[in-house]
Backbone as XML, in Angstrom:
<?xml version="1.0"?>
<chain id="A" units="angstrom">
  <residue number="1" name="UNK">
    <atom name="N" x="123.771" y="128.494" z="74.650"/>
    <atom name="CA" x="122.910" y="127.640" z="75.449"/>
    <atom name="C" x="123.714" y="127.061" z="76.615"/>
  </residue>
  <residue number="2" name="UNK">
    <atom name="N" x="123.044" y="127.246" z="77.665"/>
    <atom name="CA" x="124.075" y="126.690" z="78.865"/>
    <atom name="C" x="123.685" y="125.081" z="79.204"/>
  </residue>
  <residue number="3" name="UNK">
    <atom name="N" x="124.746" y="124.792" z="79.079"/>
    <atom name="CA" x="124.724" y="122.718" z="79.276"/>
    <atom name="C" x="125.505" y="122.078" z="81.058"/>
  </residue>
  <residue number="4" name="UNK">
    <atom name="N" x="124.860" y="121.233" z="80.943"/>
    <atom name="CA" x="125.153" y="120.251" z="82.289"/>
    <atom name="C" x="124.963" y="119.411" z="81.899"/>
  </residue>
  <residue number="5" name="UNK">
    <atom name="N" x="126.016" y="119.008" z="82.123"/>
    <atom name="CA" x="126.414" y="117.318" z="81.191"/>
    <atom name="C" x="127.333" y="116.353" z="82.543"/>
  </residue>
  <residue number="6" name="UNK">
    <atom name="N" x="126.825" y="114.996" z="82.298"/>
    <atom name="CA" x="126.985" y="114.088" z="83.400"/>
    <atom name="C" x="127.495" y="112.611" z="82.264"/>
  </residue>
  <residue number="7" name="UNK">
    <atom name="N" x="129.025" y="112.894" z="82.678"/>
    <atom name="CA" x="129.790" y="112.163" z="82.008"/>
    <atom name="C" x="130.356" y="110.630" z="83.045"/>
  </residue>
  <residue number="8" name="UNK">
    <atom name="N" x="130.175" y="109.072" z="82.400"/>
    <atom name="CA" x="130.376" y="108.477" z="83.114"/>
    <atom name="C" x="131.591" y="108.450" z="82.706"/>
  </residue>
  <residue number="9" name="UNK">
    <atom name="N" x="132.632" y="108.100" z="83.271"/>
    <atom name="CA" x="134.189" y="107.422" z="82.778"/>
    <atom name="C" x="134.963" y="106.181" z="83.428"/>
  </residue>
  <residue number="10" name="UNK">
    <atom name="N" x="135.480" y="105.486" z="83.117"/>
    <atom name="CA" x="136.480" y="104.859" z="83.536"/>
    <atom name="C" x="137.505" y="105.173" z="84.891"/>
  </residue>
  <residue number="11" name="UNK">
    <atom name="N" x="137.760" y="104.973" z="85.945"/>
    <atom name="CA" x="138.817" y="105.309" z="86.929"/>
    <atom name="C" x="140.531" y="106.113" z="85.869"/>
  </residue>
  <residue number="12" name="UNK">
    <atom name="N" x="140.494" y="104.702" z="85.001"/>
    <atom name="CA" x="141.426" y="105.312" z="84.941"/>
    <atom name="C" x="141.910" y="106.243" z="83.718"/>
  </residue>
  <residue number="13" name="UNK">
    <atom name="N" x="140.583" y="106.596" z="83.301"/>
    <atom name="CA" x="140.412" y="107.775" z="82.123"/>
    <atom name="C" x="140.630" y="109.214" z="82.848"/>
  </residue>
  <residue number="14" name="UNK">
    <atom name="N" x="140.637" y="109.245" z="84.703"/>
    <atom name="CA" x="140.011" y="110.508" z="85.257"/>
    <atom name="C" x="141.278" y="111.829" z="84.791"/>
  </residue>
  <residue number="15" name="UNK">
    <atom name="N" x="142.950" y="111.409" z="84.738"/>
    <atom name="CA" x="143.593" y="112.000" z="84.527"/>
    <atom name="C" x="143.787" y="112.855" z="83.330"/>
  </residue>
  <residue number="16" name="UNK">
    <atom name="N" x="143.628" y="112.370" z="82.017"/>
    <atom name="CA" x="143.348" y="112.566" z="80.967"/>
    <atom name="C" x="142.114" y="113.190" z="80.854"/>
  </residue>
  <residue number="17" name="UNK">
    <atom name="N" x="141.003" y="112.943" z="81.329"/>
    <atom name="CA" x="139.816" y="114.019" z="81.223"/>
    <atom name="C" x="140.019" y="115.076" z="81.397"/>
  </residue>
  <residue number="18" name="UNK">
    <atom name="N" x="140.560" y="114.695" z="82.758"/>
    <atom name="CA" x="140.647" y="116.000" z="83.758"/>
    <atom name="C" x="141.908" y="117.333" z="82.703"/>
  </residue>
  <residue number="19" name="UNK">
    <atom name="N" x="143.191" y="116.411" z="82.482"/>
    <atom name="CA" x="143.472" y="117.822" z="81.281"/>
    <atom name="C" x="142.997" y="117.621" z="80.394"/>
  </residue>
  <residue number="20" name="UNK">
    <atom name="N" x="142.490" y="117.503" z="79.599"/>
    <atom name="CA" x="141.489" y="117.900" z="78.221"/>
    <atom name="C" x="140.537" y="118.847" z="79.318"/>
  </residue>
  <residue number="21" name="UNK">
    <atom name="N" x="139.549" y="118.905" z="80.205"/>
    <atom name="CA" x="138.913" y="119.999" z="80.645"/>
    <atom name="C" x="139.869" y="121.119" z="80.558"/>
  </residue>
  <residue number="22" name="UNK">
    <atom name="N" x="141.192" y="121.196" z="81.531"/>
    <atom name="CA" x="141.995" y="122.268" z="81.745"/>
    <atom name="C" x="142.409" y="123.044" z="80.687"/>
  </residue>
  <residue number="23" name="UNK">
    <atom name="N" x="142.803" y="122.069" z="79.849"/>
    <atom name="CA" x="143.154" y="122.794" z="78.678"/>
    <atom name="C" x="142.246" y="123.408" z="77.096"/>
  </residue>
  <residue number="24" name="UNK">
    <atom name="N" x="140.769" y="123.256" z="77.838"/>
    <atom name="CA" x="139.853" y="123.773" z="77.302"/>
    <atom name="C" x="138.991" y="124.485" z="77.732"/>
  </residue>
  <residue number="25" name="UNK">
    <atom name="N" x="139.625" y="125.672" z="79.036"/>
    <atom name="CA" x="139.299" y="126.254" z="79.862"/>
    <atom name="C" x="138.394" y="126.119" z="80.954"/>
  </residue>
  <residue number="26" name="UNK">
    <atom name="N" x="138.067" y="124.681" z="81.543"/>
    <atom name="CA" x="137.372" y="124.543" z="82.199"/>
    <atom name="C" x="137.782" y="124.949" z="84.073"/>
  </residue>
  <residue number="27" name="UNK">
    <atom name="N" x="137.307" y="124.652" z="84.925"/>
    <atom name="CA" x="137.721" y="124.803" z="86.017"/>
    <atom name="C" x="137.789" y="123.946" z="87.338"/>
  </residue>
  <residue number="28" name="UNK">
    <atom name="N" x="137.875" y="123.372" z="88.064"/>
    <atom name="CA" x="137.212" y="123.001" z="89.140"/>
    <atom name="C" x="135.948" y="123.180" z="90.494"/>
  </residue>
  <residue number="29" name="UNK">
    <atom name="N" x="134.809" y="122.876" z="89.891"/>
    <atom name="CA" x="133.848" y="123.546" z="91.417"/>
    <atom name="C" x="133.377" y="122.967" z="92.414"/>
  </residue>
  <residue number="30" name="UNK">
    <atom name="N" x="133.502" y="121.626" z="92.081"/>
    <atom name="CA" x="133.184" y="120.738" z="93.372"/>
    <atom name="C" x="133.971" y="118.668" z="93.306"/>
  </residue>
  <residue number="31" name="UNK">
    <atom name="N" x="134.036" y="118.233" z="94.348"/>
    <atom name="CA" x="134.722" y="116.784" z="93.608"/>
    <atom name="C" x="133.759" y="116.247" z="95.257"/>
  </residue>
  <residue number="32" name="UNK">
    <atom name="N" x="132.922" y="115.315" z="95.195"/>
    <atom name="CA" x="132.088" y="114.252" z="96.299"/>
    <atom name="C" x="132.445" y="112.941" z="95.938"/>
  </residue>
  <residue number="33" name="UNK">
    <atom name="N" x="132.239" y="111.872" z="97.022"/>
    <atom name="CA" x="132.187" y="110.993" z="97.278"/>
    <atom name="C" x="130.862" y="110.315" z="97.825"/>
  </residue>
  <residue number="34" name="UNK">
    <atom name="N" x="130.328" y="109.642" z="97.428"/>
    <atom name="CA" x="129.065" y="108.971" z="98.144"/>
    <atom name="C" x="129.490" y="107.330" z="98.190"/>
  </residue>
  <residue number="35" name="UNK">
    <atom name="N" x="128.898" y="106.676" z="99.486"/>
    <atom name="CA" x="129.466" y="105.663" z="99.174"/>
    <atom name="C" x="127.839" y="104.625" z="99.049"/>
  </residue>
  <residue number="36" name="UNK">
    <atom name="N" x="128.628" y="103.289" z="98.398"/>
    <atom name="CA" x="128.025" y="102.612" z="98.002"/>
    <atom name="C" x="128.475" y="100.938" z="98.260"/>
  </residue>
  <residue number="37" name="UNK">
    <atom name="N" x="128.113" y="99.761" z="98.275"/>
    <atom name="CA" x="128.334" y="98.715" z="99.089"/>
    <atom name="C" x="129.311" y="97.952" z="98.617"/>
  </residue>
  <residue number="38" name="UNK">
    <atom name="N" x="130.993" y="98.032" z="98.813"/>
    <atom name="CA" x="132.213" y="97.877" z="99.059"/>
    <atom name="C" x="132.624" y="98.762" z="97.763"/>
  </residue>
  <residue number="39" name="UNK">
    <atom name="N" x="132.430" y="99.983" z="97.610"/>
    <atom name="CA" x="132.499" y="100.187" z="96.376"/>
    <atom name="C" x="132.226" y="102.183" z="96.779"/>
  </residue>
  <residue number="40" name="UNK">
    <atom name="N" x="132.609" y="103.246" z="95.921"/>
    <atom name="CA" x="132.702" y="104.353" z="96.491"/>
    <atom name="C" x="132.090" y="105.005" z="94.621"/>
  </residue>
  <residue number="41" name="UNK">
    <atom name="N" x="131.112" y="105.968" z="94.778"/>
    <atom name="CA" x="130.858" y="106.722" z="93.411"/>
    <atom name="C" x="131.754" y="108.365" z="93.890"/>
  </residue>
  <residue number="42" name="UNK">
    <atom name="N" x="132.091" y="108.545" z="92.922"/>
    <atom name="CA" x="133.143" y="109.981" z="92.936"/>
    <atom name="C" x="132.753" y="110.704" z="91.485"/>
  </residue>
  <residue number="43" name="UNK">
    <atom name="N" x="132.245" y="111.673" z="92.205"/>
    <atom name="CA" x="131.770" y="113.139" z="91.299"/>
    <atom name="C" x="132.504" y="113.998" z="91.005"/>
  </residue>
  <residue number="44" name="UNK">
    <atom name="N" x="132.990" y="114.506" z="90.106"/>
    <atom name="CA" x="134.127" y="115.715" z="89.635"/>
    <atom name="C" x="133.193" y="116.951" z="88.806"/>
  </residue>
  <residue number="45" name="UNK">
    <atom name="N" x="133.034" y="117.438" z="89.342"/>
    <atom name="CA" x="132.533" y="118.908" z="88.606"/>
    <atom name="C" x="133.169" y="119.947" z="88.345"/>
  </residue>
  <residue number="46" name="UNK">
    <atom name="N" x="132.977" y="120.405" z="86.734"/>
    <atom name="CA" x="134.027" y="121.306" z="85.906"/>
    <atom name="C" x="133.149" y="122.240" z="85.468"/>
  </residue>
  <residue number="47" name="UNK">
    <atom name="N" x="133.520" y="123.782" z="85.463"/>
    <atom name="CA" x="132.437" y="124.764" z="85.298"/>
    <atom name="C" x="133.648" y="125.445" z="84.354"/>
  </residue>
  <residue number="48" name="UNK">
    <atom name="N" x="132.992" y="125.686" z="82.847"/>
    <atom name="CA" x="133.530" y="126.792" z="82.302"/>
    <atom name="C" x="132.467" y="127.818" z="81.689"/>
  </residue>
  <residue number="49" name="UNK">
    <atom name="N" x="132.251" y="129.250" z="82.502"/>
    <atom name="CA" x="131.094" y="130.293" z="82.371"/>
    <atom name="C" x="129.925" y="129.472" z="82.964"/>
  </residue>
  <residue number="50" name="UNK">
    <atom name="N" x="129.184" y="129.401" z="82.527"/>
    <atom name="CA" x="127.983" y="128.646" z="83.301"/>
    <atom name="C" x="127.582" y="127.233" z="82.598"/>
  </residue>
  <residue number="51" name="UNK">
    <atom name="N" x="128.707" y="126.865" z="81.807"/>
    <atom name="CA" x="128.394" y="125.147" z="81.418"/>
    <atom name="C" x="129.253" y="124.452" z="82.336"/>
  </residue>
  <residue number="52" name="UNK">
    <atom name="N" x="128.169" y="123.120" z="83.000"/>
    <atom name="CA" x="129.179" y="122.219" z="83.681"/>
    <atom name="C" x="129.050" y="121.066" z="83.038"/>
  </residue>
  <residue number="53" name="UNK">
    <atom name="N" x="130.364" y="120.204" z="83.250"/>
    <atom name="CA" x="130.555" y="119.052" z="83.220"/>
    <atom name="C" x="130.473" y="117.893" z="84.187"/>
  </residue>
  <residue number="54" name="UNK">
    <atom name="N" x="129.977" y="117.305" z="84.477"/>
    <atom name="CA" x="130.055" y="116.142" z="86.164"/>
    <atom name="C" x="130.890" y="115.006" z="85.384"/>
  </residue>
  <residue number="55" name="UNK">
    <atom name="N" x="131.858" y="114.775" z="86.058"/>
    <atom name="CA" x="132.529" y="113.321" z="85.252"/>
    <atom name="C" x="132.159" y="112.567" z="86.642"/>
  </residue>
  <residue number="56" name="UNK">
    <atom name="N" x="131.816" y="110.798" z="86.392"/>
    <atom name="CA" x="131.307" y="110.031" z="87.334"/>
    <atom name="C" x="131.942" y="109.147" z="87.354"/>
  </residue>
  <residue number="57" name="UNK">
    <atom name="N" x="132.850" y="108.024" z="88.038"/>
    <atom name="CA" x="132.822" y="106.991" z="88.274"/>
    <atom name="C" x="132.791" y="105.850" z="89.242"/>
  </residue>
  <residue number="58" name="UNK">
    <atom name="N" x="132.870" y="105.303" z="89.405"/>
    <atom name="CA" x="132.969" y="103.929" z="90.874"/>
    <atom name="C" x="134.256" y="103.216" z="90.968"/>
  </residue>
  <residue number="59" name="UNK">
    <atom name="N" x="134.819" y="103.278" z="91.538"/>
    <atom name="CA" x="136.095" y="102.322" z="92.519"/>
    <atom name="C" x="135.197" y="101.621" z="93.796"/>
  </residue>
  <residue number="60" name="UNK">
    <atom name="N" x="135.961" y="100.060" z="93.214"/>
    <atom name="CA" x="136.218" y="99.431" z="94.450"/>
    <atom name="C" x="136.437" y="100.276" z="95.724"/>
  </residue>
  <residue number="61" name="UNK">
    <atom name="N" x="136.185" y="99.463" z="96.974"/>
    <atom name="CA" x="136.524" y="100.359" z="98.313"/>
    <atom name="C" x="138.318" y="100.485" z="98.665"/>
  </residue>
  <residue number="62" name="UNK">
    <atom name="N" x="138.820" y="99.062" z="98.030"/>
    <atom name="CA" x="140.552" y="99.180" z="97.766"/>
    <atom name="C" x="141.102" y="99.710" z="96.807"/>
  </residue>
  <residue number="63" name="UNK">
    <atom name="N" x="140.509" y="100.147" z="95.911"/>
    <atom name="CA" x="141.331" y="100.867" z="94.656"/>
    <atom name="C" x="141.727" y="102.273" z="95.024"/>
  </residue>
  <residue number="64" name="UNK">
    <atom name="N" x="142.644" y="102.223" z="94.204"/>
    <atom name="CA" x="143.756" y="103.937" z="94.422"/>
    <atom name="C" x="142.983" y="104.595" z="92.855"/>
  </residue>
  <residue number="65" name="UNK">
    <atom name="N" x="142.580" y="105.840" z="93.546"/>
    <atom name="CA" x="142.621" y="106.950" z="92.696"/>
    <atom name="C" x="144.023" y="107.511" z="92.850"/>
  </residue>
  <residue number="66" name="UNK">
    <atom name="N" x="144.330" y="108.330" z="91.795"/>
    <atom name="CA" x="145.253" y="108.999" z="91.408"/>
    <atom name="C" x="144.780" y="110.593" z="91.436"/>
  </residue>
  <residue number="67" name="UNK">
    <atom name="N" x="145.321" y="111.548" z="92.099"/>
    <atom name="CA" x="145.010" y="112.705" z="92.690"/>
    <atom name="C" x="144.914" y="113.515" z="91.345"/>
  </residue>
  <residue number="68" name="UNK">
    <atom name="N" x="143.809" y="114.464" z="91.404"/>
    <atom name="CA" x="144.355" y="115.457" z="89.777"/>
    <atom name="C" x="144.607" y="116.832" z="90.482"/>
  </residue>
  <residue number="69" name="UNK">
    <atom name="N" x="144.965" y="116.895" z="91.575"/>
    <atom name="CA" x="145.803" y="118.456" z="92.466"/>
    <atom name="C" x="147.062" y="118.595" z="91.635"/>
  </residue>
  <residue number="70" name="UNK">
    <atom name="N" x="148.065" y="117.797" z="90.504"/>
    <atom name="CA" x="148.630" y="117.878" z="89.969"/>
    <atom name="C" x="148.318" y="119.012" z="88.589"/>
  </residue>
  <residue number="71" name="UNK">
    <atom name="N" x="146.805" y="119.135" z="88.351"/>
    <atom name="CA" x="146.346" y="119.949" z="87.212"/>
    <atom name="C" x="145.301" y="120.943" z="87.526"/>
  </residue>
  <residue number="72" name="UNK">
    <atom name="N" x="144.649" y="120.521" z="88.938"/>
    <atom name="CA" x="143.844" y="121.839" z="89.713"/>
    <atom name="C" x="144.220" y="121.428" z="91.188"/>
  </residue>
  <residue number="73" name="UNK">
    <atom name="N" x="145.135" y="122.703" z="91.368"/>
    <atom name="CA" x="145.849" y="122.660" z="92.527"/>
    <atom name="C" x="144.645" y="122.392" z="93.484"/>
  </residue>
  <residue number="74" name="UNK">
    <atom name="N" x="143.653" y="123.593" z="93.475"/>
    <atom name="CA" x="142.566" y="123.210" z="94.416"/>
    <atom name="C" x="142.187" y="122.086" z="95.096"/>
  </residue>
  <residue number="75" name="UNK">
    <atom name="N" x="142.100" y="121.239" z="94.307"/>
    <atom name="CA" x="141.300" y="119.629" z="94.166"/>
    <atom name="C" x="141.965" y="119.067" z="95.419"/>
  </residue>
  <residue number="76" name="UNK">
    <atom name="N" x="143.523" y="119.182" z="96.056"/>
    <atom name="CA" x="143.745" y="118.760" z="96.910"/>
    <atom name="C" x="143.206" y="118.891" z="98.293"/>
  </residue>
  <residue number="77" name="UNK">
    <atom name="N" x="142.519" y="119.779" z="98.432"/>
    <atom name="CA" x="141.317" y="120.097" z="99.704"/>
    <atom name="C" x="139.814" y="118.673" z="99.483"/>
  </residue>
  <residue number="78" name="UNK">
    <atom name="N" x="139.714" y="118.750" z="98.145"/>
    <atom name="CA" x="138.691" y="117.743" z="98.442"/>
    <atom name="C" x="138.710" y="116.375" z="98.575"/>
  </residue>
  <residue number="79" name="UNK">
    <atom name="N" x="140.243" y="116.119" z="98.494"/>
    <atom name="CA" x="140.821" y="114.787" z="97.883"/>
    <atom name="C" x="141.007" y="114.589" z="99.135"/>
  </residue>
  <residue number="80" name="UNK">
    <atom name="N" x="141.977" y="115.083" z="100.324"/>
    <atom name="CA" x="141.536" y="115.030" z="101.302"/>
    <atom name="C" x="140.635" y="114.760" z="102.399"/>
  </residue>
  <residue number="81" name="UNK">
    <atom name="N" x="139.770" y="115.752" z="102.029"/>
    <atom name="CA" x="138.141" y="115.645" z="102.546"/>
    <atom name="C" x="138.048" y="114.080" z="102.038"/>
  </residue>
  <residue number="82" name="UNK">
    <atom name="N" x="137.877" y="113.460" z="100.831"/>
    <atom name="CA" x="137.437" y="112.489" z="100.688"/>
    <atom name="C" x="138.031" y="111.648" z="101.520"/>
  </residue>
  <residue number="83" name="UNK">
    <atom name="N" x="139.244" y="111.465" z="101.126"/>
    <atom name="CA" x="139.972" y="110.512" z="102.325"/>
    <atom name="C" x="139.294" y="110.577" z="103.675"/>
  </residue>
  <residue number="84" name="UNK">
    <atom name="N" x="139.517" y="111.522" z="104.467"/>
    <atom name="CA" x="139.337" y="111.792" z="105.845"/>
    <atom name="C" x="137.629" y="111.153" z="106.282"/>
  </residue>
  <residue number="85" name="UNK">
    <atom name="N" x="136.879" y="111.171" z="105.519"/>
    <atom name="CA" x="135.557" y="111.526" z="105.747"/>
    <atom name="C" x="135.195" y="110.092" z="105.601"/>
  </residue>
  <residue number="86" name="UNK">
    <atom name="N" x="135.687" y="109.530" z="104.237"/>
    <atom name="CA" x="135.224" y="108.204" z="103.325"/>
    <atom name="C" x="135.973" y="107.271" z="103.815"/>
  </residue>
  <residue number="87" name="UNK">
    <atom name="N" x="137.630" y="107.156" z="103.232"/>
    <atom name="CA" x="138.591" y="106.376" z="103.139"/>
    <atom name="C" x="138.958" y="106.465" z="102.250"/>
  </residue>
  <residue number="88" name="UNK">
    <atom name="N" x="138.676" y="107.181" z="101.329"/>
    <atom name="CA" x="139.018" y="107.011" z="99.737"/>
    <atom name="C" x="140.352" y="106.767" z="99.866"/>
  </residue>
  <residue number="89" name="UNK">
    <atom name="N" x="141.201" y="105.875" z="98.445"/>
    <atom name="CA" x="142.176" y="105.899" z="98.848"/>
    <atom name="C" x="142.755" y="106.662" z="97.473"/>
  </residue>
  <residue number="90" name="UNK">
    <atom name="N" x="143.482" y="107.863" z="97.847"/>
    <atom name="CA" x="143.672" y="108.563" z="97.035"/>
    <atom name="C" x="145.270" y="108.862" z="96.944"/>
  </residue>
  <residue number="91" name="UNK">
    <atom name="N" x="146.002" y="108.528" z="95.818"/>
    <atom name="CA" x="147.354" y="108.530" z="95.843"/>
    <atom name="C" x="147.973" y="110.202" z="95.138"/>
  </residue>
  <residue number="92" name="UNK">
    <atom name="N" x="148.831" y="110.733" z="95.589"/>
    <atom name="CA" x="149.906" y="111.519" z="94.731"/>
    <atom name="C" x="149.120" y="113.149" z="95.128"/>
  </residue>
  <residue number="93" name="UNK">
    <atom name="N" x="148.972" y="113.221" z="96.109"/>
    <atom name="CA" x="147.936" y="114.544" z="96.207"/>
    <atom name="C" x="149.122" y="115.393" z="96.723"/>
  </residue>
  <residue number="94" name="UNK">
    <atom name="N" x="148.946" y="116.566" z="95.918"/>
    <atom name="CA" x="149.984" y="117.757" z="96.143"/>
    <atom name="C" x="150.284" y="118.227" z="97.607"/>
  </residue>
  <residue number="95" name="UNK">
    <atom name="N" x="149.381" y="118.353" z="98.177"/>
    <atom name="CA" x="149.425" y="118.947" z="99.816"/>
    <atom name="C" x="148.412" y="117.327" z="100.457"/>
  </residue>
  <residue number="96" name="UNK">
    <atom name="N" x="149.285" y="116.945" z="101.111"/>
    <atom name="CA" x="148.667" y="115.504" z="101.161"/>
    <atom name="C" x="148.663" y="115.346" z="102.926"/>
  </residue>
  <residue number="97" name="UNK">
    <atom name="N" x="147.239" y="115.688" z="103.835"/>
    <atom name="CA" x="147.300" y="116.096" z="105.158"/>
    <atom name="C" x="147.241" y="114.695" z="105.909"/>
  </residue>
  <residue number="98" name="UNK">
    <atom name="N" x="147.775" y="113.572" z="105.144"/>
    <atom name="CA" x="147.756" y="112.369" z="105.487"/>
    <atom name="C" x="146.847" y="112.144" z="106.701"/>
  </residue>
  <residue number="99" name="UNK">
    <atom name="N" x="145.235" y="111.591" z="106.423"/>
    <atom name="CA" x="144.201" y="111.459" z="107.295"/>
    <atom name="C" x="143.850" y="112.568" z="108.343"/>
  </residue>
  <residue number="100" name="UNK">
    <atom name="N" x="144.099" y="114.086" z="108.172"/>
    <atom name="CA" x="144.490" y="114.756" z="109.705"/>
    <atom name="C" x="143.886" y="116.545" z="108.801"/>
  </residue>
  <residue number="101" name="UNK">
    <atom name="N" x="142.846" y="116.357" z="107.880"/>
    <atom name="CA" x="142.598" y="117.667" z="107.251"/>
    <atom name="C" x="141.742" y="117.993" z="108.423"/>
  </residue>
  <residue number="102" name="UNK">
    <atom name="N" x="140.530" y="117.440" z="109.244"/>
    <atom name="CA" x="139.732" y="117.502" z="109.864"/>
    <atom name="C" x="140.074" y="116.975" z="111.378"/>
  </residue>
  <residue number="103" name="UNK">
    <atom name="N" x="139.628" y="117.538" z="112.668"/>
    <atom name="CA" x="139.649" y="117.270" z="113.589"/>
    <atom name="C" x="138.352" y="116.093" z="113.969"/>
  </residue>
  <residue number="104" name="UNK">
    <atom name="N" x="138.659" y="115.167" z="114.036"/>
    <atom name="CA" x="137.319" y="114.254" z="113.989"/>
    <atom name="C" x="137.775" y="113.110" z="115.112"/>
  </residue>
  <residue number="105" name="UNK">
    <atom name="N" x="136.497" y="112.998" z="115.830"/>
    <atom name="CA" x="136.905" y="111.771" z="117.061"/>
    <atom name="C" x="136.364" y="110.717" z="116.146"/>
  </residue>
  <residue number="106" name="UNK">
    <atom name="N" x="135.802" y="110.445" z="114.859"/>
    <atom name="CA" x="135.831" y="108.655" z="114.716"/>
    <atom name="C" x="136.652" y="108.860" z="113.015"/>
  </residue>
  <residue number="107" name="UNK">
    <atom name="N" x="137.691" y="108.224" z="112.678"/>
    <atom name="CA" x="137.844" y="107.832" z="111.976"/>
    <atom name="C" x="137.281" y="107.479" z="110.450"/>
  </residue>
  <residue number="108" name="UNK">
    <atom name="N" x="137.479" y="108.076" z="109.718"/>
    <atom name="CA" x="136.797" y="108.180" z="108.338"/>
    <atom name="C" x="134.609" y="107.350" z="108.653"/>
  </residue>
  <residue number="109" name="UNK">
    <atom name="N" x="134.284" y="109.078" z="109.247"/>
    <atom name="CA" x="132.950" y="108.015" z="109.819"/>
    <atom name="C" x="131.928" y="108.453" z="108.570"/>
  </residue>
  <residue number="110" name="UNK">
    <atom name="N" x="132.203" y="108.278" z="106.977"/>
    <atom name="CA" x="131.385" y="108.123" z="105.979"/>
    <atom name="C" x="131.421" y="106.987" z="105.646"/>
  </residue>
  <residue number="111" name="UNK">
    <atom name="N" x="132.324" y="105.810" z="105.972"/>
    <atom name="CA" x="133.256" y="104.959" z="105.282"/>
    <atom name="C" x="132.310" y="103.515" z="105.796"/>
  </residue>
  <residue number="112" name="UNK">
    <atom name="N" x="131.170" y="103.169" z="106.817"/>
    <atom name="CA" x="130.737" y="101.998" z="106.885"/>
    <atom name="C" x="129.316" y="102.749" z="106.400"/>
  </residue>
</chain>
């Protein structure tokens, strides 16, 4: 039976999720940001065969995420993106394009 499952978590559960997915063959297929009023929701989506997982949570607009490009190299493209786009503030990212992934004339313009 194929499942989609929408998991809320803790900020700082995301590392630990994130390997328990890896190491139960899951993958990386998408990671968003939407924002919300001083406050940011962040989506992580894990596909293993055609079951996904969405892990969800909310940070403050000052809180540091902690990058998981340490366990899906990938992830550092979106962690990025988030930054650049949002502000997210995202610490320890493997390839880390410090604000500059995107050519953009305004400044993280997801972020008001």
């Amino acid at each position: 039976m194929i499942e989609s499952i929408v998991e809320s978590i803790l900020p700082a559960d995301l590392l630990a999720r994130a390997l328990t997915l890896k190491n139960t063959g899951y993958h990386i297929v998408q990671m968003c940001a939407v924002r919300k009023p001083a406050a940011y929701e962040l989506s992580y989506s894990f596909a293993k065969e055609y079951d996904m997982i969405n892990v969800r949570f909310t940070v403050a607009e000052d809180d540091e995420v902690v990058s998981i490009s340490n366990i899906f190299a990938p992830a550092f493209l979106y962690e990025n993106e988030m930054r650049d786009l949002f502000g997210v503030k995202i610490t320890m990212i493997n390839l880390d394009y410090e604000g500059n992934l995107y050519r953009i004339d305004t400044k993280t313009p997801f972020k008001n």
